[in-house]
VODOTOR-345282 format. One record per residue: residue number from 1; z, y, x of N, C-alpha, C in turn. Coordinates in nm, 2 decimals, decimal comma. Layout:
// VODOTOR-345282
<NUM; <Z; Y; X>; <Z; Y; X>; <Z; Y; X>>
...
// end
This chain:
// VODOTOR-345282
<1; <-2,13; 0,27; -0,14>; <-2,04; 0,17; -0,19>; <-2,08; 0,13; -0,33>>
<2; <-2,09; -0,01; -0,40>; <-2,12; -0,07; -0,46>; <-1,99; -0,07; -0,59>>
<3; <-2,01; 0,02; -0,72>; <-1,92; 0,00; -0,82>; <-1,93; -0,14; -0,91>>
<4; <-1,80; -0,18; -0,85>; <-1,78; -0,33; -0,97>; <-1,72; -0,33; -1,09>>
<5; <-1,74; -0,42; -1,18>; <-1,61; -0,41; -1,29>; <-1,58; -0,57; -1,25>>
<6; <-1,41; -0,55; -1,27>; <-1,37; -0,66; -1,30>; <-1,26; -0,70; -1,41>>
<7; <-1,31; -0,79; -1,46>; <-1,26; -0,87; -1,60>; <-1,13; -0,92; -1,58>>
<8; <-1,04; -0,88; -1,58>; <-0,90; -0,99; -1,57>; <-0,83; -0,99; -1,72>>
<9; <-0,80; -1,14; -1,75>; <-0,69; -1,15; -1,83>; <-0,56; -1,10; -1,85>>
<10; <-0,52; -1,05; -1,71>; <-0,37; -0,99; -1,70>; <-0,41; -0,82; -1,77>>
<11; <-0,34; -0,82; -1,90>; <-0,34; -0,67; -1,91>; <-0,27; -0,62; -1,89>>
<12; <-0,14; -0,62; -1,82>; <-0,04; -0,51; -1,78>; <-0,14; -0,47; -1,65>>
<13; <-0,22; -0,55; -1,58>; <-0,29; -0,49; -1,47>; <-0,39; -0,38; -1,52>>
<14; <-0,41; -0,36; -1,63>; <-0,48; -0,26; -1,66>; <-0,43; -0,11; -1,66>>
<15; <-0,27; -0,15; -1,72>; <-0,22; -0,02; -1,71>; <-0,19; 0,02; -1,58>>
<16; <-0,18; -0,07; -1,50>; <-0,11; -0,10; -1,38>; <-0,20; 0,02; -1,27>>
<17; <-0,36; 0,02; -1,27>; <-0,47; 0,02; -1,21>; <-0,51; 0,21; -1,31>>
<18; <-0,51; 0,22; -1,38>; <-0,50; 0,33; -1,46>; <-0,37; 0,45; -1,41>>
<19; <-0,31; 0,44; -1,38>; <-0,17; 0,54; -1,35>; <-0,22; 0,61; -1,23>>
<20; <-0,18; 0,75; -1,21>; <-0,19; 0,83; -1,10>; <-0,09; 0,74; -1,01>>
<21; <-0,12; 0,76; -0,89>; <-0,03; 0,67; -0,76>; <0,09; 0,72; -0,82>>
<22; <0,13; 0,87; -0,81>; <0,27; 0,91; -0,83>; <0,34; 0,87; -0,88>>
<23; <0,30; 0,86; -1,03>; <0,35; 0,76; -1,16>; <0,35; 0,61; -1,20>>
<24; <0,33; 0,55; -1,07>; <0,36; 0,39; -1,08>; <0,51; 0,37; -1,01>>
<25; <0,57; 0,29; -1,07>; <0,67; 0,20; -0,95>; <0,69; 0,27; -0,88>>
<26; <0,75; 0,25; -0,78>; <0,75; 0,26; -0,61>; <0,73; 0,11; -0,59>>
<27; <0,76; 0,01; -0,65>; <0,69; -0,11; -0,58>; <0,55; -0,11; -0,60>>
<28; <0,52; -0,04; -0,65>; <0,35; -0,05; -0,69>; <0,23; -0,01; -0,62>>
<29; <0,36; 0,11; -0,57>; <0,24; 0,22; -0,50>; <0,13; 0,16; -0,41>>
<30; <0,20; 0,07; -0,33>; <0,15; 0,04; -0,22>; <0,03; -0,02; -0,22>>
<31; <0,03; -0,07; -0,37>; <-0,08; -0,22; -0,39>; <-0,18; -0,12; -0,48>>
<32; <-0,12; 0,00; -0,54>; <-0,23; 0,10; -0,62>; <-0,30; 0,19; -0,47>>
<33; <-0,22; 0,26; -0,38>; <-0,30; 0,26; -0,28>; <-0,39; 0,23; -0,18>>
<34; <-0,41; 0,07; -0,16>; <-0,49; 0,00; -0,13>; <-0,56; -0,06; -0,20>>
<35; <-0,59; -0,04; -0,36>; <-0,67; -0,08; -0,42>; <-0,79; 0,10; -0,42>>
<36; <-0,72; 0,19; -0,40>; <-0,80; 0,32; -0,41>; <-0,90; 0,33; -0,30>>
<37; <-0,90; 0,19; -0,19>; <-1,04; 0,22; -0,13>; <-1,16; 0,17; -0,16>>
<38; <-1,13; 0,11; -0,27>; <-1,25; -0,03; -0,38>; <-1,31; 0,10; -0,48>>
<39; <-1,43; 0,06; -0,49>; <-1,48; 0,12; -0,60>; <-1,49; 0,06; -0,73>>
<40; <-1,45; 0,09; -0,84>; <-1,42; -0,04; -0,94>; <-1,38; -0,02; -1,06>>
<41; <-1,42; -0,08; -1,17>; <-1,36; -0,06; -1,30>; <-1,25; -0,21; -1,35>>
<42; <-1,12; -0,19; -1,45>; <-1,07; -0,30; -1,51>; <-1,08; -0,29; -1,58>>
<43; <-1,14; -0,43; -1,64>; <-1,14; -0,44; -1,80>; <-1,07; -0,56; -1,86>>
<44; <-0,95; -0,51; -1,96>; <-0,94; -0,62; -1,98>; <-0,99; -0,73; -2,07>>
<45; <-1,01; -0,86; -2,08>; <-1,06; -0,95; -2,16>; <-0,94; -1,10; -2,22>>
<46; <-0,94; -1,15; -2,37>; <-0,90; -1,23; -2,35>; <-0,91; -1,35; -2,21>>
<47; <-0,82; -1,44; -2,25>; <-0,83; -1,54; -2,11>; <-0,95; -1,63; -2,22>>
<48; <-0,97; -1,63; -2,31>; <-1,08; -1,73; -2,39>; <-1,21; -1,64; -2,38>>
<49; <-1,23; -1,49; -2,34>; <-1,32; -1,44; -2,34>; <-1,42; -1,44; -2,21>>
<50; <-1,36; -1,49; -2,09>; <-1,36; -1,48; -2,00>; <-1,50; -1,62; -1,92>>
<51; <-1,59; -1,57; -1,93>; <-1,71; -1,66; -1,90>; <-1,64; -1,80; -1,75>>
<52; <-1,62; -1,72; -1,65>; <-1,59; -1,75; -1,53>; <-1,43; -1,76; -1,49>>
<53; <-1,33; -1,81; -1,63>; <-1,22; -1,81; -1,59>; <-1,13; -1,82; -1,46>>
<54; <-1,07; -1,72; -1,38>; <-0,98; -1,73; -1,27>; <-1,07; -1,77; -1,13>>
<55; <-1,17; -1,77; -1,16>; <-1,25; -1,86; -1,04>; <-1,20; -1,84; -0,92>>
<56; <-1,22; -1,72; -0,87>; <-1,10; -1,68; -0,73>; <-1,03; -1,70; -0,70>>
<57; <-0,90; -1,75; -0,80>; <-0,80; -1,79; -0,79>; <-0,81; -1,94; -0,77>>
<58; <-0,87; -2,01; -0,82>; <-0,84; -2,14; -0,85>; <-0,93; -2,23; -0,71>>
<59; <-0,99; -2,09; -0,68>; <-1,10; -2,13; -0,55>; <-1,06; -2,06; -0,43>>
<60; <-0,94; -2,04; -0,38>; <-0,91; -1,96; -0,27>; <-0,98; -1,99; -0,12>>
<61; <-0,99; -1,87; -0,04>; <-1,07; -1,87; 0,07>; <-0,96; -1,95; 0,17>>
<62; <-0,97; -2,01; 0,31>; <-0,88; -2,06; 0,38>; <-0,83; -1,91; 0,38>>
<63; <-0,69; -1,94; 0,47>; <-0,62; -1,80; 0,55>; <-0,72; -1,79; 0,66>>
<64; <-0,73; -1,66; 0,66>; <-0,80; -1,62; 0,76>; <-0,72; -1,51; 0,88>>
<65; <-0,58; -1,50; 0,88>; <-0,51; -1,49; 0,97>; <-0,39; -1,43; 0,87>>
<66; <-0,31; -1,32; 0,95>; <-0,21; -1,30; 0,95>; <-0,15; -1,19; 0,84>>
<67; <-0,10; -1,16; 0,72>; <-0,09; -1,03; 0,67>; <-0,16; -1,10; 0,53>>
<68; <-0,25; -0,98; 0,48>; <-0,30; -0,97; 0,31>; <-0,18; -0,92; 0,21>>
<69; <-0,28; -0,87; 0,15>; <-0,18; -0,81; -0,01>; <-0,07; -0,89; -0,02>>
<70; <-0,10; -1,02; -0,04>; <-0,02; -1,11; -0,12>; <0,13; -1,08; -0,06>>
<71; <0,08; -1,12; 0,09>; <0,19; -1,12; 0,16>; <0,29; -1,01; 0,17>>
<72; <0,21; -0,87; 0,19>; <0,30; -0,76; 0,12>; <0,35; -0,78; 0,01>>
<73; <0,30; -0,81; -0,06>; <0,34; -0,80; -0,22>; <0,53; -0,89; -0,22>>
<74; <0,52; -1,02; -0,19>; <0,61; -1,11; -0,14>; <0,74; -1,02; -0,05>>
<75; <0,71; -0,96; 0,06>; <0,79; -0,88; 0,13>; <0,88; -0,78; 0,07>>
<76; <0,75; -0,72; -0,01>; <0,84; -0,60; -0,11>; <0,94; -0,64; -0,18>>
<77; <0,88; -0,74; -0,26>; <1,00; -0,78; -0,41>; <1,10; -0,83; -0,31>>
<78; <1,09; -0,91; -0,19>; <1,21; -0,97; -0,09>; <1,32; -0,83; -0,11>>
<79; <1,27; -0,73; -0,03>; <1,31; -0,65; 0,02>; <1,36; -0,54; -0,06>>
<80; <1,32; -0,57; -0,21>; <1,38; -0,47; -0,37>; <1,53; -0,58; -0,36>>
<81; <1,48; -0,73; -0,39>; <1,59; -0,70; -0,42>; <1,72; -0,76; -0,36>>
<82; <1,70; -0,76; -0,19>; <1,80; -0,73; -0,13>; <1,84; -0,66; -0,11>>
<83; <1,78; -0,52; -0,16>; <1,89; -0,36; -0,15>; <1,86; -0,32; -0,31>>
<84; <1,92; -0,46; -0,37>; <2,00; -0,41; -0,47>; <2,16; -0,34; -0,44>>
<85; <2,17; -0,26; -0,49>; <2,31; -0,21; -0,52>; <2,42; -0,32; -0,56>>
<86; <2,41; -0,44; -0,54>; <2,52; -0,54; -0,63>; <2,48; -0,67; -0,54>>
<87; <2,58; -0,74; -0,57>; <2,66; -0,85; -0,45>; <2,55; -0,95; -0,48>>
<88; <2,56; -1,08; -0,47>; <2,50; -1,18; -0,46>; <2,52; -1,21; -0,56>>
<89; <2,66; -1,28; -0,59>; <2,75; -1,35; -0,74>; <2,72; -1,23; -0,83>>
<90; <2,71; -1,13; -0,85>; <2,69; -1,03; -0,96>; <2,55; -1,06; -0,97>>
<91; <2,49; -1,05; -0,89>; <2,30; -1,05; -0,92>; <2,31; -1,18; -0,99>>
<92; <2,37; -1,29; -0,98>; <2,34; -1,42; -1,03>; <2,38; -1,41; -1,14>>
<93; <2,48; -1,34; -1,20>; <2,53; -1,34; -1,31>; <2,44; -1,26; -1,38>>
<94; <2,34; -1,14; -1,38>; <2,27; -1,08; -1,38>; <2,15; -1,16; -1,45>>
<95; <2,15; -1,20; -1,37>; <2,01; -1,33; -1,38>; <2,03; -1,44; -1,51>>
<96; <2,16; -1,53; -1,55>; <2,23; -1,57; -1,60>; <2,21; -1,52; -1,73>>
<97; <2,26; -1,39; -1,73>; <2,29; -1,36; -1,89>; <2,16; -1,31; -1,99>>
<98; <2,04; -1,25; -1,85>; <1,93; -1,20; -1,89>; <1,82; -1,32; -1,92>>
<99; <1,81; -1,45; -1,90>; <1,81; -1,56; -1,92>; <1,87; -1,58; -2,07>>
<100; <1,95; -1,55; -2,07>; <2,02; -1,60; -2,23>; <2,03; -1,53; -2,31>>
<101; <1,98; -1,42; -2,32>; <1,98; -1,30; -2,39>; <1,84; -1,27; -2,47>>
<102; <1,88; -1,34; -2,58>; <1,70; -1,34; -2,68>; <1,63; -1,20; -2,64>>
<103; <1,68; -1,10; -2,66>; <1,54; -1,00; -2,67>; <1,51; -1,00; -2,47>>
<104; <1,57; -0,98; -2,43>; <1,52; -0,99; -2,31>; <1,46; -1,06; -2,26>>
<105; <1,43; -1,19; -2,31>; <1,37; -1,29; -2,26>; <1,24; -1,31; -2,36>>
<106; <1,26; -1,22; -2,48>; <1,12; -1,17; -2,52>; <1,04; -1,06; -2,43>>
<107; <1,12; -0,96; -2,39>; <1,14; -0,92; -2,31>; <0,98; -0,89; -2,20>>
<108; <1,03; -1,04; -2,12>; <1,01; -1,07; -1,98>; <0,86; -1,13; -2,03>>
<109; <0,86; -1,17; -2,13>; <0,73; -1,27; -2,20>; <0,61; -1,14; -2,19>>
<110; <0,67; -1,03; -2,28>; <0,59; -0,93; -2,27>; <0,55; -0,85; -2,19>>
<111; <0,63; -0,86; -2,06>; <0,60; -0,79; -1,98>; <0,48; -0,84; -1,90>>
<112; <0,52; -0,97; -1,90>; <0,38; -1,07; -1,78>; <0,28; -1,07; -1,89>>
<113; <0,31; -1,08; -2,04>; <0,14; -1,10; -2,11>; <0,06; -0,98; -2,17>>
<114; <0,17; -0,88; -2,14>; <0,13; -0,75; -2,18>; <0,13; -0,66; -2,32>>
<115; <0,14; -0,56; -2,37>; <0,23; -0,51; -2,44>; <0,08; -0,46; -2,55>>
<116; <0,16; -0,46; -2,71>; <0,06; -0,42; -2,80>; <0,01; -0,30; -2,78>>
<117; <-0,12; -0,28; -2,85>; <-0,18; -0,14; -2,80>; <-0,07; -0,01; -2,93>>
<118; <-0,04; -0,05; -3,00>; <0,10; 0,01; -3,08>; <0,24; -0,04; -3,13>>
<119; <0,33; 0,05; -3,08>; <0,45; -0,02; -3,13>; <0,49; -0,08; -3,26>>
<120; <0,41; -0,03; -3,35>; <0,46; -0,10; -3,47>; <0,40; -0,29; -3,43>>
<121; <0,33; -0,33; -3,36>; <0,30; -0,44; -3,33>; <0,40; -0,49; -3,20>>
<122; <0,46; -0,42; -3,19>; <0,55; -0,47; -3,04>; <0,66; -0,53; -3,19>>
<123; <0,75; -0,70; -3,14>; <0,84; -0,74; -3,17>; <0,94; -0,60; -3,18>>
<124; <1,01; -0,65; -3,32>; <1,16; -0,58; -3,34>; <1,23; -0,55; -3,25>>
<125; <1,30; -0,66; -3,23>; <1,41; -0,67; -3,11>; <1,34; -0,58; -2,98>>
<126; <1,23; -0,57; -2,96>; <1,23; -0,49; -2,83>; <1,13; -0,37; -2,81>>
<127; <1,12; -0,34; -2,93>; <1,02; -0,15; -2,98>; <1,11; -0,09; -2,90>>
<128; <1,26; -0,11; -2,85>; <1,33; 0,03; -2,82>; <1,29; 0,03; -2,69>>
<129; <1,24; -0,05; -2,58>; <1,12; -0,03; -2,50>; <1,03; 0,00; -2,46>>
<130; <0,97; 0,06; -2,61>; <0,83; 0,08; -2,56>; <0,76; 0,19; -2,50>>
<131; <0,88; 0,27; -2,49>; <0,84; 0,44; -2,45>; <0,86; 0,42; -2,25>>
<132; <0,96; 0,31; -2,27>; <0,94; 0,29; -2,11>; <0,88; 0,17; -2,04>>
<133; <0,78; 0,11; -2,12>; <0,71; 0,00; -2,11>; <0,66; -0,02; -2,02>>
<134; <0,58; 0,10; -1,93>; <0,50; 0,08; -1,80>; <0,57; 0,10; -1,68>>
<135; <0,73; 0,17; -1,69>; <0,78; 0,12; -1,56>; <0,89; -0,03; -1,60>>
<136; <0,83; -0,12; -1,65>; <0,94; -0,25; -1,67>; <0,87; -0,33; -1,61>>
<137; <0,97; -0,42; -1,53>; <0,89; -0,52; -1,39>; <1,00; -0,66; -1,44>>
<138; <0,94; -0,79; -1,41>; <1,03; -0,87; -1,36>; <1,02; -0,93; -1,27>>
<139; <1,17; -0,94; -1,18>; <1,13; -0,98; -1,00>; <1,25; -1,11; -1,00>>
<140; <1,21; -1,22; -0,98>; <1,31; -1,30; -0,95>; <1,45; -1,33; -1,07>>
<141; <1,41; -1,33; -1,21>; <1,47; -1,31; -1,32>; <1,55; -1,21; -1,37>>
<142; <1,52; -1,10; -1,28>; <1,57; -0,99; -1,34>; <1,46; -0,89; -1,39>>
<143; <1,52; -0,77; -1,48>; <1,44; -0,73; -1,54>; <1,47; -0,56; -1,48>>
<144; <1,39; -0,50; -1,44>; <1,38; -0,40; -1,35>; <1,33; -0,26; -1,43>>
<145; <1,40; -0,15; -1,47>; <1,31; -0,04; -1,51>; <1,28; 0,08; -1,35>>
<146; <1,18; 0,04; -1,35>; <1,17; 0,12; -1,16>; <1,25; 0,05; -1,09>>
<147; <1,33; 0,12; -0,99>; <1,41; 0,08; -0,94>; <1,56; -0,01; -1,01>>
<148; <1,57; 0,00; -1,14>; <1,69; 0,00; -1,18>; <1,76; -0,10; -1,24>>
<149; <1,83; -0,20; -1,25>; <1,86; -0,32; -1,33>; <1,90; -0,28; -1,50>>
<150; <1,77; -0,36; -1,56>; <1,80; -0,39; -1,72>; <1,93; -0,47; -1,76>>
<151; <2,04; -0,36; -1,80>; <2,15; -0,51; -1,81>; <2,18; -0,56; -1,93>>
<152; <2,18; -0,69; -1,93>; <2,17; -0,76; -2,03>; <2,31; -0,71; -2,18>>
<153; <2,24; -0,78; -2,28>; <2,37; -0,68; -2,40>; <2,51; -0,72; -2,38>>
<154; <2,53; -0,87; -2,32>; <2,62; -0,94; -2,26>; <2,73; -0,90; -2,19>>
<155; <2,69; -0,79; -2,10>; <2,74; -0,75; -1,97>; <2,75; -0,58; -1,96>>
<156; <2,78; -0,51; -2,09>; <2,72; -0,35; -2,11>; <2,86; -0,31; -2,11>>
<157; <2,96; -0,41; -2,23>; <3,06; -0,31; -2,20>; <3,13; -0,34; -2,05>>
<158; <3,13; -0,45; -2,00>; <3,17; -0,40; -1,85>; <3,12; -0,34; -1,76>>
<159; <2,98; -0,33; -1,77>; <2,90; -0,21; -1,68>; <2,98; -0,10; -1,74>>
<160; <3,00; -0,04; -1,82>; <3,06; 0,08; -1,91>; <3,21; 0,09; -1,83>>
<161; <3,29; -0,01; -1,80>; <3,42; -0,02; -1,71>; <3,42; 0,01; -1,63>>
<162; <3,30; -0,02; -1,58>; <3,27; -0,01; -1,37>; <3,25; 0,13; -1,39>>
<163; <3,14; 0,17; -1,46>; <3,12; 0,29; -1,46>; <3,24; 0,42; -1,45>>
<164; <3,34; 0,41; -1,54>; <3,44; 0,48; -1,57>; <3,53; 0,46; -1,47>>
<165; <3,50; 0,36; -1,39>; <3,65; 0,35; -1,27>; <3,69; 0,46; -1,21>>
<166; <3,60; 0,51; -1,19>; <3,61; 0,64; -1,05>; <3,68; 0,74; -1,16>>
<167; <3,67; 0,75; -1,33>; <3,75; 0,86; -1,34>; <3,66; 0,99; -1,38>>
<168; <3,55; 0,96; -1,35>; <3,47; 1,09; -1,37>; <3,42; 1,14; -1,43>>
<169; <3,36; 1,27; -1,46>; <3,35; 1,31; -1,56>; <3,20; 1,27; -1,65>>
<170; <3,21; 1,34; -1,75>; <3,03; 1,26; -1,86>; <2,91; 1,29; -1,73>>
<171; <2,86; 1,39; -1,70>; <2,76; 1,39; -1,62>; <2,78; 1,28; -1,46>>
<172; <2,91; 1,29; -1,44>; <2,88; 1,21; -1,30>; <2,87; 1,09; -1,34>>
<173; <2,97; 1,05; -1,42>; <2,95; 0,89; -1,45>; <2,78; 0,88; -1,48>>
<174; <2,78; 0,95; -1,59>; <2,56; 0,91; -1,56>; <2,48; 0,87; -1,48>>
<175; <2,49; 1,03; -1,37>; <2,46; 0,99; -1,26>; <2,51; 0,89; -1,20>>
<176; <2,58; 0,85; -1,19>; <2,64; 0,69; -1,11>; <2,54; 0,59; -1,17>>
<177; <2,60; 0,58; -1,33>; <2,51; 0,50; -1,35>; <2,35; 0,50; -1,37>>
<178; <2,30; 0,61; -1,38>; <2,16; 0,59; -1,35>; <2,04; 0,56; -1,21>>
<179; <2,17; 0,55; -1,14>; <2,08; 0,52; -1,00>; <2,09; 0,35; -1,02>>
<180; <2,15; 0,29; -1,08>; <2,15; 0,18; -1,04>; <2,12; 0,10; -1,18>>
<181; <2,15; 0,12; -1,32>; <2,16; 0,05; -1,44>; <2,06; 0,12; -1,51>>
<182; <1,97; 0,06; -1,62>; <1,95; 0,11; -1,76>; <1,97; 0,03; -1,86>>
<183; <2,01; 0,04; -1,93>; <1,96; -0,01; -2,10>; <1,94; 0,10; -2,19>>
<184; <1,88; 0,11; -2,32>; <1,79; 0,14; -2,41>; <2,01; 0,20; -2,42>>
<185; <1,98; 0,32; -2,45>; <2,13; 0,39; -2,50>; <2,25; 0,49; -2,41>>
<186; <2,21; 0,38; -2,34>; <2,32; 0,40; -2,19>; <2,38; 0,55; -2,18>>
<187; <2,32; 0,63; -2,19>; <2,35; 0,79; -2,18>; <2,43; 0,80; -2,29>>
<188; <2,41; 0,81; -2,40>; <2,53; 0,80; -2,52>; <2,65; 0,70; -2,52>>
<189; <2,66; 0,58; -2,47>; <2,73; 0,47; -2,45>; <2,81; 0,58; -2,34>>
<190; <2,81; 0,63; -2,26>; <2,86; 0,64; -2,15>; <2,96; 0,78; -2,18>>
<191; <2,89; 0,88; -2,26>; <2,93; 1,02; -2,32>; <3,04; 0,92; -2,40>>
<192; <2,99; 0,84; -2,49>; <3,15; 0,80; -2,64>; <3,22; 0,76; -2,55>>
<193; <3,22; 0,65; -2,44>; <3,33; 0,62; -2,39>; <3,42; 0,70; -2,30>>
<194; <3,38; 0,80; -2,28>; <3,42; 0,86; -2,14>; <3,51; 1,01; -2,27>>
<195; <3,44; 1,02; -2,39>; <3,49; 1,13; -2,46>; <3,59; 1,08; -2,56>>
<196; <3,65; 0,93; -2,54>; <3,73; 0,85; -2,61>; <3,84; 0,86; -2,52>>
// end
């Protein structure tokens, strides 16, 4: 087998392509597992460094039948985020407020152009991210840590309501909410209100 390097502009694909399978996503795995039959290095380059800009892309082959990555790839995010944990009208509102919400929509910028090689270069507003930078996704305007919805600063103290409905105590409410929510705090946010 023949080792290539390939040049891409996208640098989150670098961290992306770098991680032990274990330690990516679970949406990830699938597309890091089928890249481990390629022999190959990533490198990344500006998009102005780039002799042969996107050529691949801009030159696609016909379909040559049924299936490909892509198509997986499409399936998956389908299928994340219809087993989301939350209704249709909540997801939209979701979508809505994370949309309107300056740092997260710095956010989302960073996520697709990819993140400084040090936090002191990462924006203000969203350094409190940067320890969990390589599991942050966005699928369909929402903003994903793994499996989990980023919720917007908008919408915290009523996630904080929901949370406490059941009544229960500091560790379970966590666990409640950690299967389904993060934001940068949330574990303390959840202890003051629940010890108030």
């Amino acid at each position: 087998m023949v080792r290539v390097t390939i040049e891409s502009d996208h640098k989150p694909l670098e961290a992306i392509v770098k991680k032990a399978l274990t330690s990516a996503p679970p949406r990830l795995q699938r597309v890091v597992l089928r890249m481990q039959t390629y022999d190959y290095t990533l490198e990344y380059k500006p998009g102005k460094g780039l002799v042969l800009p996107d050529m691949l892309s801009r030159a696609p082959l016909p379909e040559t039948g049924h299936g490909g990555m892509e198509e997986e790839i499409v399936l998956h995010v389908h299928s994340l985020i219809s087993n989301l944990p939350v209704s249709k009208p909540k997801l939209e509102e979701i979508k809505e407020a994370t949309a309107n919400d300056p740092s997260l929509k710095e956010l989302k910028e960073m996520i697709k152009s990819g993140w400084p090689d040090t936090k002191s270069q990462t924006p203000p507003s969203i350094q409190v991210y940067w320890n969990v930078r390589d599991e942050l996704s966005e699928v369909d305007g929402v903003i994903l840590k793994n499996e989990r919805i980023v919720v917007p600063s908008s919408m915290r103290k009523e996630m904080l309501q929901r949370i406490h409905q059941g009544h229960m105590g500091i560790e379970k409410s966590k666990r409640r909410a950690r299967d389904v929510l993060y934001w940068p705090g949330m574990n303390s946010q959840i202890s003051g209100m629940i010890s108030r």
